[in-house]
C-alpha positions in Angstrom: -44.6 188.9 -165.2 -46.8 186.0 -163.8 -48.4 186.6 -160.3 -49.3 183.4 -158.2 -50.3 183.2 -154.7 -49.4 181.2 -151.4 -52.3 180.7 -149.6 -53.6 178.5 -146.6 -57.0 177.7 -145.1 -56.4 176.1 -141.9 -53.2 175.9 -142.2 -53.1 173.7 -144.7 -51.1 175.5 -147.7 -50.9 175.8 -150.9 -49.7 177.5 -154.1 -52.5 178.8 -156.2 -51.8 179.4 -160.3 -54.0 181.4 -162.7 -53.7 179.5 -166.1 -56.0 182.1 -167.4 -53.0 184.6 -166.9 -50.5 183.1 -168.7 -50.0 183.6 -172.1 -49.6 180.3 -173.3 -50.8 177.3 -170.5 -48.8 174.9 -168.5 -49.2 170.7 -170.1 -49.9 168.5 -167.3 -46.7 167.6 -167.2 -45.5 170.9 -166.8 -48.0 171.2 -163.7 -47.0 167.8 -162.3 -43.6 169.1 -162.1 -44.0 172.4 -160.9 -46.2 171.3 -158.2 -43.5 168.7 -157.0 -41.2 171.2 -157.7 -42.4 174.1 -155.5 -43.8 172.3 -152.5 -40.6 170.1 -151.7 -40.1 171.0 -147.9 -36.3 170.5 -148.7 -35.4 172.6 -151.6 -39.0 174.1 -153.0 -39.9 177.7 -152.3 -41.2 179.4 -148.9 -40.3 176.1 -147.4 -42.4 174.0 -149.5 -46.6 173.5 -149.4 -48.9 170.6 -149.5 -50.3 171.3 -152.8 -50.6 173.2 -156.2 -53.9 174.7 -156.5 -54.4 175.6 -160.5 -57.5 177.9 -161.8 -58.5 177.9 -165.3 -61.6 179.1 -167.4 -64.8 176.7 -166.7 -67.3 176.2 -169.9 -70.4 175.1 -167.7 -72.5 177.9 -167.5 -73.2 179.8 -165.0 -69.5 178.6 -163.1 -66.6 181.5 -162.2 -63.7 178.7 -162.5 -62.4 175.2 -162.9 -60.3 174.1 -159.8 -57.4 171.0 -160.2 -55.9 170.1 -157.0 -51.8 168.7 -157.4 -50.6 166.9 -154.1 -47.1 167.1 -153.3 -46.3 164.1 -155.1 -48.2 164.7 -158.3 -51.2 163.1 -157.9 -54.3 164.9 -158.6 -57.1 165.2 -155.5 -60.7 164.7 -156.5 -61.2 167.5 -153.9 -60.0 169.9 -151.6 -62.1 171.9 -149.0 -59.2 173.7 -147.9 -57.6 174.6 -151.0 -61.4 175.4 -152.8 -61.9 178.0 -150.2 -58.7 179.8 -151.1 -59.6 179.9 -154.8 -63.3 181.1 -153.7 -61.6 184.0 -152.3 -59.6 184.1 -155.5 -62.5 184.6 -157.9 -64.6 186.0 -155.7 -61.9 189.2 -155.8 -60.6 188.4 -159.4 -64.7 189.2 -160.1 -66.3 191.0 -157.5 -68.4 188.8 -157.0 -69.5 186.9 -153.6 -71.7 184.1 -154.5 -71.0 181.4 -157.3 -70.0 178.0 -158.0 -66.7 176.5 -159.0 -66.1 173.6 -161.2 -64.2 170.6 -159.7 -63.6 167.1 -161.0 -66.9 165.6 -159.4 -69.2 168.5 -159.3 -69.5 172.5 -159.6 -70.0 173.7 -156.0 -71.4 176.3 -154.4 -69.2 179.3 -152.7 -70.1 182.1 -150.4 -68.2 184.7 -148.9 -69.1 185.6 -145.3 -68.4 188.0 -143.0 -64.6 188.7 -141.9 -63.9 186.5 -139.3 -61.5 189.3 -138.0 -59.5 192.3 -139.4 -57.4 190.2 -141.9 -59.0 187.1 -141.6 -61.6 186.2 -144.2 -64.0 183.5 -144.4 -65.3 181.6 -147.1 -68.0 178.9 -147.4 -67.8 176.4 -149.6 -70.0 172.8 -150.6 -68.7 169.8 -149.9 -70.3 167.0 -152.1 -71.1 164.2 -153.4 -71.4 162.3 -150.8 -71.3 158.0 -151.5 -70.9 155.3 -148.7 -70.6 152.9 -151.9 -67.2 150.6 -152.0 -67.4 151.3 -155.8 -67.1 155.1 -155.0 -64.1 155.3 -152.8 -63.1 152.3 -153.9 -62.4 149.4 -151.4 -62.7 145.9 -150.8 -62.5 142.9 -148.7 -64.4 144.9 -145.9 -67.2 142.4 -145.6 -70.3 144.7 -147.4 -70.3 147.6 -150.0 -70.8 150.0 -147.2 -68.6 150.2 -144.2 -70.3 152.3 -141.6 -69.6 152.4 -137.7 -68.4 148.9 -138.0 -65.2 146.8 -136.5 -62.2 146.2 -138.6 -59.9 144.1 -136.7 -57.5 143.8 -139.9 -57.1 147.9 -138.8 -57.4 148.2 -135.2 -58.7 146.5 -132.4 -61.6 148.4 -130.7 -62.2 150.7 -133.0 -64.7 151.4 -135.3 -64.7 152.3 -138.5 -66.8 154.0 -141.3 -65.4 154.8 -144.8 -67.0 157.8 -147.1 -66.0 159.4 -150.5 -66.7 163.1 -150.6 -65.4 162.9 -152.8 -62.2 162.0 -151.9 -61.8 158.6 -150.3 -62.0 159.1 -146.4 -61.7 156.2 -143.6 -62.9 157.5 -140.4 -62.4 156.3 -136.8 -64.3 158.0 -133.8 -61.4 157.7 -131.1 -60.2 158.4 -127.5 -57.7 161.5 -127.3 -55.3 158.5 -126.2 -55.4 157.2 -129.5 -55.9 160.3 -131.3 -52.2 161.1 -129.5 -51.1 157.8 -130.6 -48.9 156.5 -133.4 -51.7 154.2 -134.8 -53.4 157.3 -137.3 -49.5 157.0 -138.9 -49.1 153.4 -139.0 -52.8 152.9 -140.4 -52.0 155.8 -143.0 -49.1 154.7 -144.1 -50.3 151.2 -144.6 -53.5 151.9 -146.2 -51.7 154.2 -148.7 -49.1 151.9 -149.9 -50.2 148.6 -151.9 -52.6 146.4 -150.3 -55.7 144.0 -150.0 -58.6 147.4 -149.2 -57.9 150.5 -150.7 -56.1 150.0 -154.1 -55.7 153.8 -154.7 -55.1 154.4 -151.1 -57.6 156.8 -149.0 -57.3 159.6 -146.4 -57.8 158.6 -143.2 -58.8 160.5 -140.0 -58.8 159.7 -136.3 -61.9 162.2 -134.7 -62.1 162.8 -130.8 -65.4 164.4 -129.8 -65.3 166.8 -126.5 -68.9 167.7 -127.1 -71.5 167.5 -129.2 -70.9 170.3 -131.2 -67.0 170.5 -131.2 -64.6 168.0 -132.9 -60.8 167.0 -133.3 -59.4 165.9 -136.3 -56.5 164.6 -137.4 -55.6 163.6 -141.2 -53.0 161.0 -142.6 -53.9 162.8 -146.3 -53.4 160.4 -149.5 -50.6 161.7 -151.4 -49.5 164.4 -149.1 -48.8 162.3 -145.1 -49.7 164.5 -141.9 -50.6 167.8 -143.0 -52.9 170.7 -141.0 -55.8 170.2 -141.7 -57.9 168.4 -144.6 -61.0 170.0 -145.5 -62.4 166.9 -146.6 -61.6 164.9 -143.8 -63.2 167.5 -141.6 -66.1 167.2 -143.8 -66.3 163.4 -143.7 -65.7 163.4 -139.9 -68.5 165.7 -138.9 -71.1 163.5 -141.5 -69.8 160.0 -139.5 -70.6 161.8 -136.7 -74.2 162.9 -137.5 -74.5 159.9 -139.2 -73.3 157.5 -136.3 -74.8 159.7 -133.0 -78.6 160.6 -133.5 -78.7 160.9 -130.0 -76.4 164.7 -130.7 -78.7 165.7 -133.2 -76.0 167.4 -135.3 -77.5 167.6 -138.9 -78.4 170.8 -139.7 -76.2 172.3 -136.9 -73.0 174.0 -136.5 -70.4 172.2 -135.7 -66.6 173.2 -134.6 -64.1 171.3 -135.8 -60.6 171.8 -134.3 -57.5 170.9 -135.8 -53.3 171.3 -135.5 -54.0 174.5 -137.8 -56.4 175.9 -135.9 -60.7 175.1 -137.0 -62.9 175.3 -139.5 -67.3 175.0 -139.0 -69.4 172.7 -140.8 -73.0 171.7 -141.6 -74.0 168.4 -142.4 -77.1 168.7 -144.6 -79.5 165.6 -145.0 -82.1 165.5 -148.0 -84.1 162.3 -147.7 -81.1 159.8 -148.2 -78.8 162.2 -149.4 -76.6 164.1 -147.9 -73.4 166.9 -148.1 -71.4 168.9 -146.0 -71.2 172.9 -145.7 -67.2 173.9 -144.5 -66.7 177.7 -143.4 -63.2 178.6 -142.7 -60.3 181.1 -143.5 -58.9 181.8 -146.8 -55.3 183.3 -146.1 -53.1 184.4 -148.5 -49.5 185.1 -147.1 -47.4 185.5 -150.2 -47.6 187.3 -153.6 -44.8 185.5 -155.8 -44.1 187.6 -159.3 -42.0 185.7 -162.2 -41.5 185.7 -165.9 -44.2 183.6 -167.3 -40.9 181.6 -169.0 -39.8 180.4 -165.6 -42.8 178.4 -164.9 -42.1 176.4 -168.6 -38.7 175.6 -167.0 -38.1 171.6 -165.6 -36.3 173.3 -163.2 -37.7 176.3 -162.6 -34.9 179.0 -160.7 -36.9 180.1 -157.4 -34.0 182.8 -157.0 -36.1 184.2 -159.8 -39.3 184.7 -157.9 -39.9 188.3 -156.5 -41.9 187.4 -153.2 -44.2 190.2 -151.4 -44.9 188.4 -147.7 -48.3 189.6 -146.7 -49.7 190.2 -142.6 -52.5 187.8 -143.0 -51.1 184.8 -141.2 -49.9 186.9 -138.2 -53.5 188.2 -138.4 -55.0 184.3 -138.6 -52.5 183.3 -136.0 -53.6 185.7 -133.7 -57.1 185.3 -134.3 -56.8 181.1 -133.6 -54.8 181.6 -130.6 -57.7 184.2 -129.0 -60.2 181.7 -130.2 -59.1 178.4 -129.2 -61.5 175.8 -129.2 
């Protein structure tokens, strides 16, 4: 028997799978499928997920794990704050250990455990980088510059400003009233941007951030490949730089920040060396399901969740409880 995990951070959720505990690895294909597979809302299991995460053995030294992130759809995320918090806790108890880095297609980044944020609710932090304002990096075009920072795109909006960042997942950010943060527009804009057309060839994430002060944030995410979800750990990520970046006058480098979202918040820290810069996300890592089934199953096109032995955890009571004590 195979165990994988459900898991959220944020709310955002996820299936996490072990290759290194199978006896013989899932193809990509196989992945792509299962991932579909298992977080259809419709017909997958536990009501579906936003994303496979999949762990397998790293060979850079000095690295605990490799992390691939699977969107609903089968595409493959450069990055996933969310989800690499969830695998941090993963390896951190797979190897007792409670400071390493993970491998990820851009970059092996740093993760830390911290303290318990309450009984049931733990906490990982986890690096959020590289960090590229380049057009070549996310990539667009037809925005006037190879940078788009703070800047007025009336092909998107009228009034509002935007900036656009790969962290490396493409991000378009828009600082915006709670009126439009309530709005339709985030969904119109996301859907456009994410289907062909003239900016954003491979589409791009795009969040809508209301600031109430200077140290607390709202975010919502229209998330490539996956539509409204949580919370994105990225786009939290990318929001709180554009903000630093964009408002010297808050003086939020170097500062935590509290980012609210419909899951519930995460913190950051936007670092800044010289002209460099990346982003430090704290937040839960939840697991609310065990899931035990022959390793054969998972080969299966259609894998038969009937098959799956599922152990439901208290962990998301405990998270729930914890956000709704701690609104923000």
């Amino acid at each position: 028997m195979v165990q994988l995990q459900k898991v959220h951070g944020s709310q955002n959720q996820f299936f996490l799978l072990d290759q290194t505990s199978l006896q013989k690895a899932l193809s990509t294909n196989e992945l792509v499928s299962l991932a579909q597979q298992l977080t259809n809302p419709q017909n997958g299991l536990l009501g579906g997920a936003d994303g496979l995460l999949v762990v397998s053995a790293s060979q850079h030294p000095q690295v605990r794990g490799r992390m691939q992130v699977i969107n609903s759809d089968g595409t493959f995320a450069a990055m996933c704050g969310n989800g690499l918090r969830t695998v941090g806790r993963y390896l951190a108890e797979k190897y007792g250990e409670t400071d390493f880095k993970v491998e990820t297609p851009q970059a092996d980044l740093q993760v830390s455990c911290q303290s318990d944020w309450a009984p049931q609710v733990k906490a990982i932090s986890v690096e959020i980088s590289p960090v590229s304002f380049q057009d070549t990096a996310l990539p667009f075009a037809n925005l006037g510059g190879p940078k788009l920072v703070n800047q007025f795109v009336p092909a998107f909006a009228d009034e509002l400003k935007f900036s656009a960042v790969a962290v490396p997942n493409p991000h378009l950010i828009s600082i915006v009233s709670h009126d439009v943060l309530t709005s339709n527009l985030l969904e119109k804009l996301g859907t456009r941007l994410n289907q062909p057309n003239a900016y954003f060839p491979d589409g791009v994430n795009v969040s809508f951030a209301q600031v109430v002060n200077s140290r607390h944030l709202f975010v919502r995410t229209f998330e490539r490949g996956v539509g409204f979800t949580n919370a994105c750990g990225t786009g939290m990520s990318a929001a709180s730089l554009i903000f630093a970046v964009t408002n010297p006058q808050a003086a939020a480098f170097e500062q935590i920040l509290t980012v609210a979202n419909p899951g519930g918040f995460v913190q950051t820290k936007v670092h800044q060396t010289h002209a460099s810069y990346w982003i430090e996300l704290i937040g839960n890592a939840t697991i609310t399901h065990y899931l035990e089934v022959d390793e054969a199953e998972l080969h299966q096109s259609q894998p038969d969740f009937d098959r799956f032995e599922v152990t439901s955890t208290s962990e998301d009571a405990a998270y729930r409880d914890f956000i709704a004590q701690h609104t923000v």
